[in-house]
N, C-alpha and C positions, 0 to 999 in steps of 0.2 A: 639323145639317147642316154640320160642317166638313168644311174641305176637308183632303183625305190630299195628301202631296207624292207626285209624278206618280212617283217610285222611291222605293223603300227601302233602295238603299244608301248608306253614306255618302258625304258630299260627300267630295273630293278635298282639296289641299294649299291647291290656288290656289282653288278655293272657300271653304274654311276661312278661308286669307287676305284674301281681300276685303270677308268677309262683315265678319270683324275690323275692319279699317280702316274699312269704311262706318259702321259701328259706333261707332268710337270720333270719327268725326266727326259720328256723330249723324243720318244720313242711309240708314239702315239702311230699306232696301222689308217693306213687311210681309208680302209670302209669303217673304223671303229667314230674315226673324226667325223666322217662324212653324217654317221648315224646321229652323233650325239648334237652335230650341229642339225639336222633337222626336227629334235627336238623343239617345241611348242612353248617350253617352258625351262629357261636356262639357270632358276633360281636353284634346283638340286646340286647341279655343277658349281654354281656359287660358294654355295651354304658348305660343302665339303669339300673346294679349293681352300676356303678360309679357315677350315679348322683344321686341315692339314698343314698352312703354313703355319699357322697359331703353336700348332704340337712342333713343326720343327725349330721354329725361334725359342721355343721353351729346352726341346730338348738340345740344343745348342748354351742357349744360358745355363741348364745346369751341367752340362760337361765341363766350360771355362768356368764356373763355380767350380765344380770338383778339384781340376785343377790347380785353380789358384790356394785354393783349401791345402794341397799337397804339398806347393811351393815352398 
């Protein structure tokens, strides 16, 4: 008795995206998970897990930049 997701197409950009961020905060809903893992195709999730870590190690380098710029 699982449950099927209420469509079969795939999620969108800004679903893709949120689900990510929920995600990597750790607060990811379990029909959101359940959906995105039976996706077909995990490279969207990929491609926008990596450029969200990319933008946070950047935006972390230029804060301790700034910083040490202040010191």
């Amino acid at each position: 008795m699982t449950d099927k997701p209420a469509s079969s197409e795939s999620p969108g950009i800004l679903s893709i995206t949120l689900s990510v961020l929920a995600a990597m905060f750790g607060v990811q809903t379990e029909k959101n998970r359940v959906r995105d893992f039976n996706q077909k195709n995990p490279l969207p999730y990929i491609i926008i897990g990596a450029l969200f870590i990319i933008l946070f190690v950047l935006t972390i380098l230029s804060i301790v930049s700034l910083v040490l710029r202040l010191v």
